[in-house]
N, C-alpha and C positions, 0 to 999 in steps of 0.2 A: 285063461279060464277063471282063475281065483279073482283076475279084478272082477272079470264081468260077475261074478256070484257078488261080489263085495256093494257092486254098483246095484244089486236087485235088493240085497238086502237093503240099504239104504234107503234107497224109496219105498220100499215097505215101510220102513222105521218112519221116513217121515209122513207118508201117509197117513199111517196109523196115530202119528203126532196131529196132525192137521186135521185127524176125526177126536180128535179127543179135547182138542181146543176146542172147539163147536160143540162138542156134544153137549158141555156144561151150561150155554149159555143158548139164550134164545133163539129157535132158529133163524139164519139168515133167510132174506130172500134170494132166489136163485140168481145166478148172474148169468150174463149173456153168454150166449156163445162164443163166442170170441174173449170175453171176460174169462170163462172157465179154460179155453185153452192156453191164454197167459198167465194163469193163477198153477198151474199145473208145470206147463212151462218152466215158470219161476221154481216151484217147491220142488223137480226137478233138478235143475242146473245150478241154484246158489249153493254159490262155496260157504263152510263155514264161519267165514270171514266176512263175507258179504250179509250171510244172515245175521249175525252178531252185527253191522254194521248197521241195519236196516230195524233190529230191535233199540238200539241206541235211540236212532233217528226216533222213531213211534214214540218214545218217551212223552209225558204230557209236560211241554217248557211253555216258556214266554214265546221265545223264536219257534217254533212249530216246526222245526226241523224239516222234518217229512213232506209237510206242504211245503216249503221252500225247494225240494229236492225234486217236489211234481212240477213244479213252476219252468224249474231251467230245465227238465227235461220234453216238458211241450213247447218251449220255447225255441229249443233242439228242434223239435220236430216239425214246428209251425215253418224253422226258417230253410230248414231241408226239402218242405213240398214248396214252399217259395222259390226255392232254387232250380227243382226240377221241372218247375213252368216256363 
């Protein structure tokens, strides 16, 4: 019982993180449906780890980290629907 209270607060917390990011700044535009249920998803299920992993990457570099990181993961994906043809 205590994880599952520990698990609501968190998503509280980060929710509440995830309206406070946005709130300061222009609003976005909406994202898709599908958009929103992966963006939810994500701020859900990342480990601490991951997120700290994923703020690193977003850093403004030369190497663009983050697009590189999109790149092999459609690449993944491109050769996965490849596969199941």
């Amino acid at each position: 019982m205590k994880t599952e209270e520990r698990e609501r607060e968190r998503e509280r917390e980060r929710h509440t993180a995830a309206e406070e990011a946005t709130s300061d700044e222009t609003p976005e535009p909406p994202l898709l449906d599908d958009q929103e249920e992966a963006y939810r998803y994500l701020l859900g299920t990342l480990s601490s780890a991951q997120r700290d992993a994923l703020l690193v990457l977003s850093l403004d570099s030369p190497a663009d980290a983050l697009d590189q990181l999109l790149t092999v993961l459609w690449g993944e994906f491109e050769r996965e629907q490849r596969r199941r043809r």
